[in-house]
N, C-alpha and C positions, 0 to 999 in steps of 0.2 A: 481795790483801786490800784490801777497800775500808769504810770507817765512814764515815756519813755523819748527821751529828747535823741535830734540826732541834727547830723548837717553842721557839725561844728568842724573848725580845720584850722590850717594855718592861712591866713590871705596878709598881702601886703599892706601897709597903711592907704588909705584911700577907696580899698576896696570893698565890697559888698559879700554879704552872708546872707541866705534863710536859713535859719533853725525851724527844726519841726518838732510836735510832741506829741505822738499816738498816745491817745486816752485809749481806757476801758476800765470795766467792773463798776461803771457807773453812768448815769445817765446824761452825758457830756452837755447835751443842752441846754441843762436846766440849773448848770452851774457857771459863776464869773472864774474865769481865768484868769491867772498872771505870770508874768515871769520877773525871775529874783538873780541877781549874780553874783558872785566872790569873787576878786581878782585875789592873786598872790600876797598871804599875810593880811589879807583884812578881812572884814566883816561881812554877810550879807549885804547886798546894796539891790533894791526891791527897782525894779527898770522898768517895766509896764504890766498895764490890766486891762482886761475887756468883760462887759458884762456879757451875761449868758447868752444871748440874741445876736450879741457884734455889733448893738449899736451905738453905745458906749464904750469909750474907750479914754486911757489915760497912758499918760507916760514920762518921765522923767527927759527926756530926751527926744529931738524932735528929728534927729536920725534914724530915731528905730521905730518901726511900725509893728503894731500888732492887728492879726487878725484870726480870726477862726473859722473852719468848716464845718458845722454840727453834721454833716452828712454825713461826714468820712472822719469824726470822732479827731480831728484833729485841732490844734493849736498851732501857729506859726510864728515867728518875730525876725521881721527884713530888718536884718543892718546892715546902713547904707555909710560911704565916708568912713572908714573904720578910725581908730584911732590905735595908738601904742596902749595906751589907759584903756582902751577896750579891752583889753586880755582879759578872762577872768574866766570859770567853769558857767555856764548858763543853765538854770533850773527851770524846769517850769513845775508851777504849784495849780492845784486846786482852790478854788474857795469855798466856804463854807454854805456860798448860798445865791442866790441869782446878781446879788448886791455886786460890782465891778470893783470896792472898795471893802469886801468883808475880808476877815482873814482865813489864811490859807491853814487847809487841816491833810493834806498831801503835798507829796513833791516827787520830781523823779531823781536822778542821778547825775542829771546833769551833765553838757557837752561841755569840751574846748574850745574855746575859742583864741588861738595867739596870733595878736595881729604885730607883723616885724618885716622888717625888711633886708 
């Protein structure tokens, strides 16, 4: 299994991001997606999920949107309105199974995201 996130940068407060995350070494449809963050000094902090299909979806935050391409094996999350408190590395994780809430048993590396002005 390999996730490999990218599109992360600096933007100003108020501005917008897509973050992307090329899956492979598994068969990306058949599995829920999420993505998880860490800002500076804290904790994971788990930010949205989509089930396998993209018809289901959840998220902590109604700025950021998730969705996915099972074509092209990929994962997305538009963040919109950024914030300062946005900063944090952005993960995206695997699930364990088509469930949009199961937990996750991958992750990639994770981008930056520093939002400042």
């Amino acid at each position: 299994v390999q996730l490999v996130e990218s599109g992360g940068g600096l933007v100003q407060p108020g501005g917008s991001l897509r973050l992307s995350c090329a899956a492979s070494g598994f068969t990306f449809g058949s599995y829920a997606m999420s993505w998880v963050r860490q800002a500076p000094g804290k904790g994971l902090e788990w930010v949205s999920a989509i089930g396998a299909s993209g018809g289901i979806t959840d998220t902590v935050n109604s700025r950021f949107t998730i969705s996915r391409d099972n074509a092209k094996n990929t994962l997305y999350l538009q963040l919109n309105n950024l914030k300062p408190e946005d900063t944090a590395v952005y993960y995206c994780a695997k699930g364990g199974s088509n469930w949009v809430h199961d937990a996750s048993d991958y992750w990639g590396k994770g981008t930056l995201v520093t939002v400042s002005s």
